[in-house]
C-alpha positions as CSV (number, residue, x, y, z in Angstrom):
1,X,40.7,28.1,15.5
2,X,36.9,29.2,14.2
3,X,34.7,31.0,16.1
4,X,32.7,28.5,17.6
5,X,35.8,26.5,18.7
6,X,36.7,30.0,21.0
7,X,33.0,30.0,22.1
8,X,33.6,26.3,23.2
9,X,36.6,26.7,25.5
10,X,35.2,30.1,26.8
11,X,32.4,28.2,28.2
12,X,34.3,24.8,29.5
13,X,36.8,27.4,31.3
14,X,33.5,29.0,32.6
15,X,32.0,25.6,33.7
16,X,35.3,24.3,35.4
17,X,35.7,27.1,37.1
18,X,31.9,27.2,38.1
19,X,31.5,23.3,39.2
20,X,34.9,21.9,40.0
21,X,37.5,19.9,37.7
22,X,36.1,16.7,39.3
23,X,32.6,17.8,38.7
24,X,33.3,18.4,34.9
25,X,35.2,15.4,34.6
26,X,31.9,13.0,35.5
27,X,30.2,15.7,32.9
28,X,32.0,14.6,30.1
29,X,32.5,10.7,30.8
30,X,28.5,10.8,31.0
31,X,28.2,12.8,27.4
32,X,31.0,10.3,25.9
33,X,28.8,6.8,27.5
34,X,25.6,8.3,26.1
35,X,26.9,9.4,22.5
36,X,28.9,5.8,22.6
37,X,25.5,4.2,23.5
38,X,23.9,6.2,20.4
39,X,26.7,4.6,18.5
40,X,26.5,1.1,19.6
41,X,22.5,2.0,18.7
42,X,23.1,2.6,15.1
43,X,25.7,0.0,14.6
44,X,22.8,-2.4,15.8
45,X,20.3,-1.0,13.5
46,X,22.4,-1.4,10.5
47,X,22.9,-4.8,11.1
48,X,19.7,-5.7,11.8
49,X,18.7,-3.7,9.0
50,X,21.2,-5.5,6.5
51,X,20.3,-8.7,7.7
52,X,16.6,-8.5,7.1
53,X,17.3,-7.2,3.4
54,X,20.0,-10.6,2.8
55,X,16.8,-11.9,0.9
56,X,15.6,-9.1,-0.9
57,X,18.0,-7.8,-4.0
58,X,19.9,-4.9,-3.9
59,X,19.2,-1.8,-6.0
60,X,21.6,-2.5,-8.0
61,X,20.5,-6.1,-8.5
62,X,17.2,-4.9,-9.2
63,X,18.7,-2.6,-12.3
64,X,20.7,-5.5,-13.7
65,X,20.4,-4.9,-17.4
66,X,19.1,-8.2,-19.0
67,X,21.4,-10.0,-21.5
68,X,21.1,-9.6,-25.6
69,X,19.9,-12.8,-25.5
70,X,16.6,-12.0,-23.0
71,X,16.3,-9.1,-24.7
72,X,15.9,-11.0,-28.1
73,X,13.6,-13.5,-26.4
74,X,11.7,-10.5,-25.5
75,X,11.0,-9.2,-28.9
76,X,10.2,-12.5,-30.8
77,X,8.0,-13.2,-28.3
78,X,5.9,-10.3,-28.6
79,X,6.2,-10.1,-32.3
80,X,5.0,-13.9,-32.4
81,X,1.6,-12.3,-30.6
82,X,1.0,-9.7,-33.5
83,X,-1.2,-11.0,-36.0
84,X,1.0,-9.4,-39.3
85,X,2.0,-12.3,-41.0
86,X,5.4,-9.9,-41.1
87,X,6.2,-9.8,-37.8
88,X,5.1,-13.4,-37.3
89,X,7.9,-14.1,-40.4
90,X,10.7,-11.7,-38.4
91,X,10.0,-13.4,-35.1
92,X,10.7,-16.9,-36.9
93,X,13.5,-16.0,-38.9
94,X,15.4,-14.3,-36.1
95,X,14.6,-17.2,-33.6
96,X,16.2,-19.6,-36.3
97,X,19.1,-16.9,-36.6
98,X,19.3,-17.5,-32.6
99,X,19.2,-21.6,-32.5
100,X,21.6,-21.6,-35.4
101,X,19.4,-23.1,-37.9
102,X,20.2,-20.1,-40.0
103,X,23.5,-18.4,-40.5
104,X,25.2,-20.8,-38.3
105,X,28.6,-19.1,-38.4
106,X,29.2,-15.6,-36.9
107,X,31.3,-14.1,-40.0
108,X,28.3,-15.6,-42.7
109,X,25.8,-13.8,-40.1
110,X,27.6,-10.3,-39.9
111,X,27.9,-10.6,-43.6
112,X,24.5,-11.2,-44.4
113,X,23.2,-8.6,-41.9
114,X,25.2,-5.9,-43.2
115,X,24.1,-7.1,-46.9
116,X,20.4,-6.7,-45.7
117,X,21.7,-3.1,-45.0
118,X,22.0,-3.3,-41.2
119,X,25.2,-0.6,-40.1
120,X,27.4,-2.8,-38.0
121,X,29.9,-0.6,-35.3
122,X,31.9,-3.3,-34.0
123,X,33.1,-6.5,-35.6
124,X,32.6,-8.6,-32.2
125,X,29.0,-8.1,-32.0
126,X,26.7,-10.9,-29.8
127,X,24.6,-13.5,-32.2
128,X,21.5,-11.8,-30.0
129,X,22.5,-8.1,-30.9
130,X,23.1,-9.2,-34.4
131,X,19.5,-11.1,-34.9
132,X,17.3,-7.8,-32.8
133,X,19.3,-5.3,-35.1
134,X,18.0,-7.6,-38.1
135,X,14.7,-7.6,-36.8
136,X,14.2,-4.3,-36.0
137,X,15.5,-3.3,-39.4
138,X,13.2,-6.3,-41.0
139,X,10.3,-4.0,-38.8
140,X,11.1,-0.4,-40.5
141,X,11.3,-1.0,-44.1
142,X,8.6,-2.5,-46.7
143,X,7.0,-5.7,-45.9
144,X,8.3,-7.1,-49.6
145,X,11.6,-5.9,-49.0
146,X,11.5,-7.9,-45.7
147,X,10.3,-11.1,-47.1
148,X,13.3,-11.2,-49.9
149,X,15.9,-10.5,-47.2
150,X,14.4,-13.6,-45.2
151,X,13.9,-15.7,-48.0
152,X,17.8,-14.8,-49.2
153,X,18.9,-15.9,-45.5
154,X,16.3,-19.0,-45.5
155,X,18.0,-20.1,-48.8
156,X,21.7,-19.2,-47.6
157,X,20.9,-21.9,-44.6
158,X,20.7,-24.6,-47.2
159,X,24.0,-24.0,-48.7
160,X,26.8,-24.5,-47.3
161,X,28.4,-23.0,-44.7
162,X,31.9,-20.8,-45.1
163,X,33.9,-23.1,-43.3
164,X,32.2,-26.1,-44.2
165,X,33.4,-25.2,-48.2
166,X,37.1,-24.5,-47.2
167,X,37.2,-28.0,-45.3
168,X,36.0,-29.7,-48.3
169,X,38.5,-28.0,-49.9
170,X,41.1,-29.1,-47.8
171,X,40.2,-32.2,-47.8
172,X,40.0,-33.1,-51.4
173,X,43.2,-31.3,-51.8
């Protein structure tokens, strides 16, 4: 037993034996009905408080990270407002990249992105993550440099895709 809890039954030995058993006894129902009423307080408040934020997001709503593919809207967007003809070029190519008008299958894209010397940590990588990598790469090296790599995926669009060459394979077999 601490301290305090001795100091506490000094004093409620020193109030019974100063007002009466039946005396105390009204003492303490009135402190429990006015700590219950400060309960049945609070309990209201939070529910009145949680139902006028039902509306509003939560914090953790608010901090929702947006998806590779906002993100990559995001950044061809504001490239498309910059008046380089480079980062006008990047935002293009990397939209196309997106719509798959470029690169259509995943494998030809993570094979021409690590060709254009892009370092690649996990073979299941989104389209999105794959295209802002490329761009941002694209961004940091010379602007000649950056136009051959998007030419060399422009011109890999015409050809055939991967899988389109094994089914003609298969088929004329």
């Amino acid at each position: 037993m601490t301290t305090h809890s001795k100091q506490l039954l000094v004093e409620v030995e020193r109030l019974l034996a100063l007002v009466g058993p039946a005396e105390l006894e009204a003492a303490l129902n009135e402190v429990e009905a006015r700590n219950s009423e400060r309960l049945r307080r609070m309990r209201e408040l939070v529910r009145t408080l949680s139902e006028n934020s039902a509306g509003r997001p939560s914090k953790k709503e608010k901090k929702a990270k947006a998806t590779p593919k906002e993100v990559l809207d995001r950044k061809v967007e504001s490239l498309r407002k910059s008046r380089s003809q480079r980062d006008q070029a990047v935002a293009d190519f990397v939209a196309e990249i997106s719509d798959r008008r470029i690169l259509p299958a995943a494998g030809d894209l993570r094979t021409f992105v690590r060709g254009a010397g892009v370092a690649l940590t996990s073979a299941k990588t989104d389209r999105s993550v794959l295209a802002k990598r490329l761009a941002d790469h694209l961004l940091n090296i010379e602007a000649s440099r950056t136009m051959e790599i998007i030419e060399t995926g422009r011109r890999s669009a015409s050809d055939e895709s991967s899988l389109q060459r094994w089914a003609n394979v298969i088929v004329k077999n």
